[in-house]
N, C-alpha and C positions, 0 to 999 in steps of 0.2 A: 353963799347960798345960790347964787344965781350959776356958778359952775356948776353946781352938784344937780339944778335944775337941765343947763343945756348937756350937761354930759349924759341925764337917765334920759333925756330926751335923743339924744342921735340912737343911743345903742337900741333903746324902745324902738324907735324908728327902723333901723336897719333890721330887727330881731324881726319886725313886722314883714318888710318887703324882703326878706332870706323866708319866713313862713309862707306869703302869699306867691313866692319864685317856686317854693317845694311843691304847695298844692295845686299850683299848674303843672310842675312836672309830673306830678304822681297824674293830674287828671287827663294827659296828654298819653303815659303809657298805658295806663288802662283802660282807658275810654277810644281813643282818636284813632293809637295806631292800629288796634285790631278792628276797629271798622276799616280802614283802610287796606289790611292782610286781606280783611272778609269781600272787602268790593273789586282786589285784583285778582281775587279766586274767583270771584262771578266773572269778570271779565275773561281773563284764563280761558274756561270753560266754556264761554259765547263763542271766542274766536276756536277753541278747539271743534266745536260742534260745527260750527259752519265750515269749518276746514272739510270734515269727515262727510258732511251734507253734498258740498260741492263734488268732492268726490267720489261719492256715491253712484253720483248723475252725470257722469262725465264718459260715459259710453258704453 
């Protein structure tokens, strides 16, 4: 009895933290990295503008 307790107990276990690894993975691509796309598009675009700004004014 006590096998058949530590054995549902690891694979339980592992079943859990392979569930709780996948729902950070999922919340890592869908959440994290397009904020991250979205913040080095803003960035992009500051340093594109002030490029164009500078030049503008440059004589």
């Amino acid at each position: 009895m006590a096998k058949h307790f530590a054995k549902g107990f690891l694979i339980g276990s592992l079943t859990t933290l392979g569930a709780v690894a996948g729902s950070l993975f999922a919340f890592k691509k869908t959440v994290i990295e397009p904020q991250e796309e979205f913040d080095n598009k803003v960035e992009e675009n500051r340093r594109r503008a002030n490029r164009k700004s500078h030049a503008a004014h440059q004589g």
